[in-house]
C-alpha positions in Angstrom: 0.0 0.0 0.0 1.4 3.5 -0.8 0.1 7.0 0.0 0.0 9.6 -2.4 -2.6 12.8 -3.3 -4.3 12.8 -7.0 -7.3 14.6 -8.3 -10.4 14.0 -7.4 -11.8 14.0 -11.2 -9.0 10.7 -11.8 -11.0 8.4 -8.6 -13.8 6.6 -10.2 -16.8 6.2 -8.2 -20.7 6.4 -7.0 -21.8 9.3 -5.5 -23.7 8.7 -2.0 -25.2 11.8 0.0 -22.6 12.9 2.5 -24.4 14.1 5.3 -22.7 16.3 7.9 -19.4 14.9 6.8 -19.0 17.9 3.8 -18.9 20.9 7.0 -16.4 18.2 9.1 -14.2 18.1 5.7 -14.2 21.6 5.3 -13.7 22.6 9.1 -10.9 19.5 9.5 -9.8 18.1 6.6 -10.3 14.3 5.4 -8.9 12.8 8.5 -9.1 9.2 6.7 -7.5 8.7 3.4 -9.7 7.2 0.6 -8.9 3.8 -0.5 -8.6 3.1 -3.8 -7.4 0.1 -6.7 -5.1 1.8 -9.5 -6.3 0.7 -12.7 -4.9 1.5 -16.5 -7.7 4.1 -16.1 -7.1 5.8 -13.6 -8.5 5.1 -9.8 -11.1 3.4 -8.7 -12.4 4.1 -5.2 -12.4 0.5 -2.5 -13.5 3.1 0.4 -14.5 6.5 0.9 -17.3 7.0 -1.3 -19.2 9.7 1.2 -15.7 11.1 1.2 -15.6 12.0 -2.5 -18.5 13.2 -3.0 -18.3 15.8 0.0 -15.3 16.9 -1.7 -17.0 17.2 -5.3 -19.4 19.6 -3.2 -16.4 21.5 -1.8 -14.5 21.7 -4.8 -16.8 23.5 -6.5 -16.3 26.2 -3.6 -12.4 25.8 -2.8 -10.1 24.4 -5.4 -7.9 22.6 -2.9 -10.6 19.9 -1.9 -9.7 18.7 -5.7 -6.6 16.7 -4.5 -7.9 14.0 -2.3 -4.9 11.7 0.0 -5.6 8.1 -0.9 -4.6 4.5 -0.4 -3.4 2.7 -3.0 -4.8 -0.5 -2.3 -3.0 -2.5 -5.3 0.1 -1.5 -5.5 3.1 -3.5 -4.2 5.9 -1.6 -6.4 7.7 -1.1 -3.0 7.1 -4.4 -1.1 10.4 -6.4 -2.5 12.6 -7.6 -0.1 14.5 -4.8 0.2 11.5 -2.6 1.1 11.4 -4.9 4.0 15.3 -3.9 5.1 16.6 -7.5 4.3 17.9 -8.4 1.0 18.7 -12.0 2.3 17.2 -14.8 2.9 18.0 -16.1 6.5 16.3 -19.1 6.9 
């Protein structure tokens, strides 16, 4: 799993009514990145649903609620061995 900010407009998924969470996101921030599965087109959201679509609403008030931190769920470019801090096999 890596980390990492992209635009909201790349992060398939279905909109769902967000309920008070759109003032919490605004006052605070997304506390809880959005997980997501990288795809060849694009993102496509695991978790976070309410999330993204509180930050469509926002977006279209504040420009920086378009770059959402996410989760990427599917990618294990970084879990070799040596991500793990042993290149050898001790056993």
């Amino acid at each position: 799993m890596i980390n990492t900010i992209v635009n909201l407009d790349e992060i398939q998924y279905e909109y769902q009514d967000p309920g008070n969470l759109t003032e919490s996101i605004r006052t605070h921030g997304i506390a809880i990145a959005v997980q997501v599965n990288v795809t060849e087109h694009g993102y496509v959201c695991v978790d976070g649903r309410r999330r993204l679509s509180a930050c469509a609403i926002l977006a279209k008030q504040d420009p920086k609620f378009s770059r959402i931190p996410v989760v990427l769920m599917n990618d294990y470019s970084r879990a070799g061995s040596s991500f793990w801090g042993n290149t050898q096999n001790l056993h």
